[in-house]
N, C-alpha and C positions, 0 to 999 in steps of 0.2 A: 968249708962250704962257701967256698967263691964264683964269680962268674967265670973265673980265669978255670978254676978247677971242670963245671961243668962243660968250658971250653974242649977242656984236657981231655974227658970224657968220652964225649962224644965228636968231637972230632970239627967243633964248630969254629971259623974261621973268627979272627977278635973283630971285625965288624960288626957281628951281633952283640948289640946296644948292650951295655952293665946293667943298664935301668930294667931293663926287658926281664935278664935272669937274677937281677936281686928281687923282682915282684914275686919270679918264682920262685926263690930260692927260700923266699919266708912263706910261701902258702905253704910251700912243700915241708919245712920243717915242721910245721902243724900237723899235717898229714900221716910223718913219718913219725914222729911223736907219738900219734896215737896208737899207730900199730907196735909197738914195743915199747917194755920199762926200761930197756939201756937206754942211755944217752950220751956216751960219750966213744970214743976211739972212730978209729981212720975208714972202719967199715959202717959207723953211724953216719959221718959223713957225707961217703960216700953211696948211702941208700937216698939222702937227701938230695943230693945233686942228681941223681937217675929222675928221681920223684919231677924234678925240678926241669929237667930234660922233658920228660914224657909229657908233661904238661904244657911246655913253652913250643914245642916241637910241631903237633897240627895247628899251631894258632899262626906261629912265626913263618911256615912254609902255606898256608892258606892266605895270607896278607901279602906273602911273595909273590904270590902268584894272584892275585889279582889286582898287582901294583899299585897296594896301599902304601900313603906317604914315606914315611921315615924307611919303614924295614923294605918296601920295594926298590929301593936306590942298592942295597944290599947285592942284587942279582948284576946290576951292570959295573961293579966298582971289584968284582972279585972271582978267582973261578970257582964256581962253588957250582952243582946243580940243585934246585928248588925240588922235592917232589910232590908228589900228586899226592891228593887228597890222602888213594887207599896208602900210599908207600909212606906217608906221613904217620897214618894211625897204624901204620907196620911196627916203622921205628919209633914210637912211642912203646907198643906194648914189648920192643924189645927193652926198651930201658927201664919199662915196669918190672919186667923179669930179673934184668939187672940189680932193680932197686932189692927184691925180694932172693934175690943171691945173699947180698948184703946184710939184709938183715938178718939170713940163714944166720952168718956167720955171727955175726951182734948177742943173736937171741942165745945160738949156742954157746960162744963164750962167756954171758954172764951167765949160764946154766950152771956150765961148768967152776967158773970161777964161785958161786954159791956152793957148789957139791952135790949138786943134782943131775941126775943122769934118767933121761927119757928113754921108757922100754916099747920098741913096737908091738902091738899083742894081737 
């Protein structure tokens, strides 16, 4: 769970600040932590960088767009498009979903790796 990785993720150009996504990359850990006892493999991860995404995502493109200091030089150094407000907390709750794919898979495989097997009723 790096910046570089939520980079990889979603699709963010490396202009956006390390500083930015390591703030959120440790809230996010917290967050994702609580929702599941795994903690480790490639899909814990990456529910953490989603987490870390959806959060950084309306704040980053909300300061773009009303050409707040550091991250609004971001728009004229790169071709990237800013979105709006609603298309902001769009892509957020897609990487919410994302993040909760992920931990599908987290939660099932320590399920499974215990030997428990969940019956729909």
């Amino acid at each position: 769970m790096t910046p570089e990785r939520v980079r990889e993720l979603t699709g963010w150009p490396p202009e956006v600040p390390d500083a930015l996504l390591e703030a959120h990359l440790a809230a996010a850990g917290r967050a994702v932590a609580a929702l599941t006892p795994a903690r480790a493999g490639s899909d814990y991860e990456d529910a953490i960088a989603w987490e870390a995404a959806a959060t950084a995502a309306p704040m980053l493109h909300t300061f773009a767009l009303s050409g707040a200091g550091k991250v609004g030089r971001l728009e004229g150094t790169i071709e990237w498009r800013f979105l709006s407000p609603e298309e902001a907390a769009a892509f957020a709750d897609r990487c919410r979903a994302m993040r909760d794919a992920a931990l599908a898979r987290v939660n099932g495989a320590s399920l499974a790796a215990a030997g428990l097997t969940l019956y729909a009723v």
